[in-house]
C-alpha positions in Angstrom: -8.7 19.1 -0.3 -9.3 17.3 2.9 -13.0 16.1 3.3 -14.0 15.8 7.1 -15.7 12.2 7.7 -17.8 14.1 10.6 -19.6 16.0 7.8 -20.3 13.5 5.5 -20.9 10.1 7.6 -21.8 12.0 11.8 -20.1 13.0 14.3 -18.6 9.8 15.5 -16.3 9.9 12.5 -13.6 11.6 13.4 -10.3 11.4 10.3 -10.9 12.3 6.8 -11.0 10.7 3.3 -8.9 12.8 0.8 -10.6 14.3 -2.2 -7.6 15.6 -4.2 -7.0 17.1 -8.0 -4.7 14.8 -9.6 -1.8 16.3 -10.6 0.5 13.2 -11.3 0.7 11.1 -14.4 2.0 8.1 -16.0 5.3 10.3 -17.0 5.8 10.5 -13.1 6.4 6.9 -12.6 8.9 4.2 -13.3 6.8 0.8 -13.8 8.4 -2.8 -15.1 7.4 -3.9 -18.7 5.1 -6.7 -17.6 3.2 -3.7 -14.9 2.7 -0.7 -17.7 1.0 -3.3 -20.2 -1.3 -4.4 -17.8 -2.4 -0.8 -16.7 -2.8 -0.1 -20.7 -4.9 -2.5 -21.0 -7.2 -1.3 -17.6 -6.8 2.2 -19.2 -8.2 0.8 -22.3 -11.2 -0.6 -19.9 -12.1 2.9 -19.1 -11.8 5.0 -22.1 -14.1 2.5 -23.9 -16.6 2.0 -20.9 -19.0 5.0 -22.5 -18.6 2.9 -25.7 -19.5 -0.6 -24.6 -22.1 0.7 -22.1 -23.8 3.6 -23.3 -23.4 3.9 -27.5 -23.7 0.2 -27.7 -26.5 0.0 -25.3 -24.9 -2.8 -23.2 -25.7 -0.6 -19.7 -29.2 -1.3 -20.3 -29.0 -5.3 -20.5 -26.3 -5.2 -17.9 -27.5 -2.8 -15.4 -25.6 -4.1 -12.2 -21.5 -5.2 -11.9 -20.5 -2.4 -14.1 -18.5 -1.0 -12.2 -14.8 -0.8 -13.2 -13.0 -2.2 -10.7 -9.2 -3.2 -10.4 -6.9 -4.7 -7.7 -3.2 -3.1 -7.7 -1.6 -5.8 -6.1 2.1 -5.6 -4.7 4.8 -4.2 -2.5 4.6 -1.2 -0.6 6.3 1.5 -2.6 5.8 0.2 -6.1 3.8 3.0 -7.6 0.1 2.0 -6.9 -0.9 5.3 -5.7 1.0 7.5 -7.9 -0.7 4.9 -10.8 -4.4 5.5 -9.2 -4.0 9.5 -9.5 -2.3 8.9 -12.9 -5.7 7.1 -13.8 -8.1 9.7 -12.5 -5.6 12.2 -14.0 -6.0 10.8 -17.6 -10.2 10.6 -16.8 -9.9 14.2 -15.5 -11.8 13.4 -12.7 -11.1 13.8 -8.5 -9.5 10.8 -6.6 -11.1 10.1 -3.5 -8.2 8.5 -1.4 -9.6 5.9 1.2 -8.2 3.9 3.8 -9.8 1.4 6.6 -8.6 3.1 9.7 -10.7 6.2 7.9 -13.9 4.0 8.1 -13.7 2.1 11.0 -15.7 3.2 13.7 -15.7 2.0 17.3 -19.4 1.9 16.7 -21.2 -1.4 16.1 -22.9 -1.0 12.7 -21.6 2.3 11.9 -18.6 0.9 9.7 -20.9 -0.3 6.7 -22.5 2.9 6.7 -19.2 4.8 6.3 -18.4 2.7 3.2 -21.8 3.3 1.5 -21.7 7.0 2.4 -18.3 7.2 0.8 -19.3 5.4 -2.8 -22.3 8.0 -2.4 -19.3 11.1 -2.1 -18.0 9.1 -5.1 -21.1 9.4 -7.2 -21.6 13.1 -6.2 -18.0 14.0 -6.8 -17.8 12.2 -10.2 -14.1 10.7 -8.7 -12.7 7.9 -9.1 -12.2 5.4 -5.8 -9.0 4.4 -4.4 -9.3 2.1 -1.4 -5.6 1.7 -0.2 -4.7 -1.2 1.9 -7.5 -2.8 1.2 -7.6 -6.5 1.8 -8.5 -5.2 5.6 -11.8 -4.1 4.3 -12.3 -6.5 2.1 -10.8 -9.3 3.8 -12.1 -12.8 3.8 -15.8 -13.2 5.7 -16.3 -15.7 8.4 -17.8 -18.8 8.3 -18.6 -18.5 12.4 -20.9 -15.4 13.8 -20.7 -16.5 17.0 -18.9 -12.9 18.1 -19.7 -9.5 17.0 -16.9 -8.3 15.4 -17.1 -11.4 13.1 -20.8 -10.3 12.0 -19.8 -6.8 11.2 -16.5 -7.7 9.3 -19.0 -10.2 6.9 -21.5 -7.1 6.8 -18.9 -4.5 5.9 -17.9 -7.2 3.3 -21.5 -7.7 1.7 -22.5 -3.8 1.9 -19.1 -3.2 -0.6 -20.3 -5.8 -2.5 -23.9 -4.9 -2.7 -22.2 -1.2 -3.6 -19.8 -2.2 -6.2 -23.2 -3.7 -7.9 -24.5 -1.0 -8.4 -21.2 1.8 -9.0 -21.3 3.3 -12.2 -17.5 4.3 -12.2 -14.1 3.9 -11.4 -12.7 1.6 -8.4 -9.6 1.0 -7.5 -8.2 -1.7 -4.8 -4.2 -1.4 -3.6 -3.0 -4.4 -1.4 0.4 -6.0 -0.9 -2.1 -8.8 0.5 -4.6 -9.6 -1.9 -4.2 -13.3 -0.7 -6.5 -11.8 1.9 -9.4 -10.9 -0.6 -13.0 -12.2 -0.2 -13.5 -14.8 -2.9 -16.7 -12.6 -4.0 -14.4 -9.8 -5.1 -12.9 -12.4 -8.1 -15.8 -11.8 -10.6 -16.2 -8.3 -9.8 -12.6 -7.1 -10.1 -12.2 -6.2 -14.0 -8.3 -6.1 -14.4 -5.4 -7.2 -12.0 -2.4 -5.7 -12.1 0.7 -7.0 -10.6 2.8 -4.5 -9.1 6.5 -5.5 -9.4 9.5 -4.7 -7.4 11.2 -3.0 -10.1 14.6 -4.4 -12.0 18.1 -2.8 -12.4 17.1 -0.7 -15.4 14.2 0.5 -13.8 15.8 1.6 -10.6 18.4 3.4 -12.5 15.6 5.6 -13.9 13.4 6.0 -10.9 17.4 7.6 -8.8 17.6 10.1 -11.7 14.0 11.2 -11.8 14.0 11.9 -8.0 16.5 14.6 -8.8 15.8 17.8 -10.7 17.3 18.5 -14.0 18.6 21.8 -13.7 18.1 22.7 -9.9 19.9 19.6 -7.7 23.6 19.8 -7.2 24.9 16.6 -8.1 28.6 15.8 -7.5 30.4 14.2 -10.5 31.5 10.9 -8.4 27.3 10.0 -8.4 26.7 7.0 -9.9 22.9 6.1 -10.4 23.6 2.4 -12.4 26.0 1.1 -9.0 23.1 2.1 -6.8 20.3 0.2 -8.5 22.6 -2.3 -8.7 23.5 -2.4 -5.3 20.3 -2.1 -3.9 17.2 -4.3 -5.1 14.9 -2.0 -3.1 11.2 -0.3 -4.3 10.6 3.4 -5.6 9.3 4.4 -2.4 12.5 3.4 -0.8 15.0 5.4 -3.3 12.6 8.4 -3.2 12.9 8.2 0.6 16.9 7.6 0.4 17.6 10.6 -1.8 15.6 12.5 0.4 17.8 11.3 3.7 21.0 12.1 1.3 19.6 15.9 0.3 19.4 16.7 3.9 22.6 14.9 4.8 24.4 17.1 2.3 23.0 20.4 3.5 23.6 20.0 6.6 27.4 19.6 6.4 29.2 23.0 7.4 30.4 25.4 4.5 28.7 27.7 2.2 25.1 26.2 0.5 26.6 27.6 -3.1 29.3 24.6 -2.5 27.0 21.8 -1.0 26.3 19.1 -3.3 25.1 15.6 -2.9 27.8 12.7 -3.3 27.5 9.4 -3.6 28.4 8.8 0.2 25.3 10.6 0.9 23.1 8.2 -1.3 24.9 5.6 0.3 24.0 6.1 3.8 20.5 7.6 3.0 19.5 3.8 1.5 21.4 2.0 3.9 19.5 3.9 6.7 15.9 3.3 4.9 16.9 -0.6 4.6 17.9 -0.5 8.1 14.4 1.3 8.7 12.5 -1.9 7.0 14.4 -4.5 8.9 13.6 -2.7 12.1 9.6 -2.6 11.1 9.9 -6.4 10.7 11.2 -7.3 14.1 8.6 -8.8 15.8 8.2 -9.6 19.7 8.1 -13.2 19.0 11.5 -13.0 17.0 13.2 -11.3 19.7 11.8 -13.8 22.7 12.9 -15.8 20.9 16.6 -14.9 19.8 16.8 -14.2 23.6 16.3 -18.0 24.8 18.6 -18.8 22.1 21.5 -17.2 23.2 20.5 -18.0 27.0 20.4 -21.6 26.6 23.3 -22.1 24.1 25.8 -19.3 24.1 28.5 -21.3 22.6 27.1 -24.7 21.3 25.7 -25.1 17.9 22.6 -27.9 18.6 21.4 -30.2 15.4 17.9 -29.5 14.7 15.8 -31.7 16.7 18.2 -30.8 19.6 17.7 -27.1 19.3 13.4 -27.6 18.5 13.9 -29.7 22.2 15.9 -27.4 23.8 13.6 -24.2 23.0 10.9 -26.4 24.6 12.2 -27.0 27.5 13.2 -23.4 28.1 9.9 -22.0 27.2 7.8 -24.7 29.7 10.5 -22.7 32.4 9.9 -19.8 31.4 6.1 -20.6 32.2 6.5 -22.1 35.1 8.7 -19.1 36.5 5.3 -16.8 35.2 3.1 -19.0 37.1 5.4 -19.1 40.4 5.3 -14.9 40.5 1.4 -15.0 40.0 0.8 -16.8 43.0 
């Protein structure tokens, strides 16, 4: 179920947080050695937290920072999601899925009182609190206020703070960039877990899970071991390649009774999702850059201080040409 931000945090809100009914669990997902003990052991956090705080009284000496909050830290694709909903699964409590860009609000001031209206959701709802991508709300605060947006990042910053205090439940922080974290988060973050990229064995699992067991036509020439072999990739990017390969397969010509998927077709659909990745990290800089390499020396390989001088002097031109059209 898809909560509208309008009715919960005004009408300038205009996306939505997810409130959904977990359905996955820790069956669903392929996780490195070193990853599933350390979720254990922030499992164990939880199913004890009604011992520690409320049988043994601790709650009452310890009334603020009891919140149980962890960081899932790692590449995109490595199961922190699945492993959030596997968590409010085992609880049997609603995940409430938020992300920045759901907060944010063009609207000086308003962003700190989206984040406190959505830990209030969170204590109506009983759910458990999954802040994805979220070093960009919790990102470092500023030592200089001399600009507006820098005095509402720190306050969006201390209001999460100030509501993790006080949270009497379940938090949960994904980043692949928790380099990025405020330094206030350390003492309030209960367990860390390190998402790895997964190894050969695992990736061998995670290409026959994506397939059903009874229902997926597989031809006898896949082999699942030479692909996670071949390809050191995440979960999220096989899941996404067998999913390029099942539509490859059906859409060749003949009868759907015969169609099955090869290993050609798992071939190609990874190929095409690593291609996808290298494409997403282009950048404008890289290709400026590869430009004036090739235009200043097409056919001379330069030593390095030669090629660092060389790149100078083409990108002074290359300003002075700007300036001459301005004029």
């Amino acid at each position: 179920m898809a909560i509208p931000l309008a009715s919960l945090f005004g009408s300038g809100a205009r996306r939505a947080v997810d409130s959904i009914e977990p359905r996955r669990t820790f069956q669903d997902v392929i996780l490195p050695a070193s990853t599933r003990r350390a979720l254990d052991q922030a499992l164990v956090h939880v199913t004890s937290y009604d011992l520690i705080f409320n049988r043994w009284g601790l709650g009452e000496r310890h009334p603020t920072g009891v919140a149980l909050a962890f960081n899932f830290a790692g590449p995109s694709g490595t199961g922190k999601t699945i492993c959030a909903e596997a968590i409010a699964h085992a609880l049997g409590r609603r995940l409430l899925i938020v992300r920045y860009a759901e907060l944010e609000s063009m609207w000086m001031g308003e962003t700190p009182k989206n984040v406190a209206s959505v830990f209030r959701l969170a204590r109506e709802q009983r759910a458990v609190l999954f802040f994805d991508e979220a070093d960009a709300i919790a990102s470092r605060r500023s030592a200089s206020v001399e600009h507006g947006f820098q005095r509402e990042g720190n306050l969006i910053v201390n209001v999460l703070l100030q509501e993790l205090e006080s949270f009497r439940g379940v938090v949960i922080f994904a980043t692949n960039m928790a380099a990025n974290f405020d330094p206030a988060f350390e003492r309030r973050i209960r367990t860390h877990v390190l998402f790895e990229m997964p190894g050969v064995d695992e990736r061998e699992q995670i290409w026959r899970v994506q397939m059903h067991p009874t229902q997926t036509p597989l031809a006898p020439d896949v082999d699942f071991r030479a692909l996670a072999e071949q390809y050191e990739v995440s979960g999220g990017d096989i899941r996404n390649a067998v999913l390029k390969a099942a539509l490859a397969a059906a859409s060749e010509p003949g009868r759907d009774s015969s169609k099955a998927i090869h290993q050609r077709h798992l071939d190609e659909g990874m190929r095409d999702v690593v291609a996808g990745k290298r494409v997403m990290q282009q950048s404008l800089f890289d290709s400026q850059d590869s430009t004036i390499r090739h235009t200043v020396t097409p056919h001379v390989t330069l030593p390095g201080a030669a090629a660092v001088a060389a790149l100078l002097i083409a990108l002074a031109a290359f300003v002075i040409a700007l300036l001459a059209l301005t004029r």
